[in-house]
C-alpha positions as a printed NumPy array, in Angstrom:
array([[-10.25 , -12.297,  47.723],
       [ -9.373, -10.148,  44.777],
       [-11.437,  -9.746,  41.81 ],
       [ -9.545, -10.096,  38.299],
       [ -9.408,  -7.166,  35.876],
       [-11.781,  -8.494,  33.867],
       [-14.229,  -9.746,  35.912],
       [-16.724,  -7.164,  35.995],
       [-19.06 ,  -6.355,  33.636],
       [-18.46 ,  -2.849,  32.085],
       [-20.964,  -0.022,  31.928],
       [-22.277,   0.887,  28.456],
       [-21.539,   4.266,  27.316],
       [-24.442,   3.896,  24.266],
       [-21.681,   3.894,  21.481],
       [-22.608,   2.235,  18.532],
       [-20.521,   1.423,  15.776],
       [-21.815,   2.127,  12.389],
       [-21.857,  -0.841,  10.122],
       [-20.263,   0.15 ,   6.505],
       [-20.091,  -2.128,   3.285],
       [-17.506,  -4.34 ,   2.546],
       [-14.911,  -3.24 ,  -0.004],
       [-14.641,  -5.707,  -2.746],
       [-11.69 ,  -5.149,  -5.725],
       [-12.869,  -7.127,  -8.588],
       [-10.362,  -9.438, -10.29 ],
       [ -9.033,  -9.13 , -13.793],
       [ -9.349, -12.23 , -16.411],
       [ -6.96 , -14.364, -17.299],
       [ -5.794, -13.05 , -21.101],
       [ -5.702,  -9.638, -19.721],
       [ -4.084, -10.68 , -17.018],
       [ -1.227, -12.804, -19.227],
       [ -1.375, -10.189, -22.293],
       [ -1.841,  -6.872, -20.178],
       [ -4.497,  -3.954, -20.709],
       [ -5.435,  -3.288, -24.377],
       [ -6.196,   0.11 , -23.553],
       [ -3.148,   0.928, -21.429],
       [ -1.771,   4.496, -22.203],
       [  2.003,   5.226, -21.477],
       [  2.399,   8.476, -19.503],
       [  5.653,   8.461, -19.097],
       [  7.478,  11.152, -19.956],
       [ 11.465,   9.822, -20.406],
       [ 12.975,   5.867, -20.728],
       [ 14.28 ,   4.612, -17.108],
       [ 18.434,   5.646, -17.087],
       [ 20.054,   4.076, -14.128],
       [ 22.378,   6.59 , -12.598],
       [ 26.342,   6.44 , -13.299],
       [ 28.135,   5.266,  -9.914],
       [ 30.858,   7.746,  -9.285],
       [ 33.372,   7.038,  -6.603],
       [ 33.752,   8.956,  -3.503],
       [ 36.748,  10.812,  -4.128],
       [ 35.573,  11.714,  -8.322],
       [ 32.23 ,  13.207,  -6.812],
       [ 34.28 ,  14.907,  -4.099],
       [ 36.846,  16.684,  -6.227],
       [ 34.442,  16.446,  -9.889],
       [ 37.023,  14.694, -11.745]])
């Protein structure tokens, strides 16, 4: 009769697995949430440009 994978008990190699704290994020309210962080500072340093779509052959030759 065969015995399934499973079906012994394993040996205990005295491993124990440290318990740590939960993580929590807390949540923002509502008005900031809706109207954004008062104290917000802007670091960047230049307005978003989208970049000009050449063709293949004008970026090839620099026409």
């Amino acid at each position: 009769m065969c015995i399934p994978h499973g079906g012994v008990g394993g040996k205990s190699n005295g491993f124990v697995k440290e318990e740590k704290p939960k993580k929590h994020i807390t949540g923002v309210s509502q008005s900031e949430f809706e109207k954004g962080d008062p104290d917000f500072i802007d670091e960047r340093t230049s307005e978003y440009e989208p970049k000009k779509k050449e063709s293949f052959f004008s970026s090839l030759f620099g026409v």
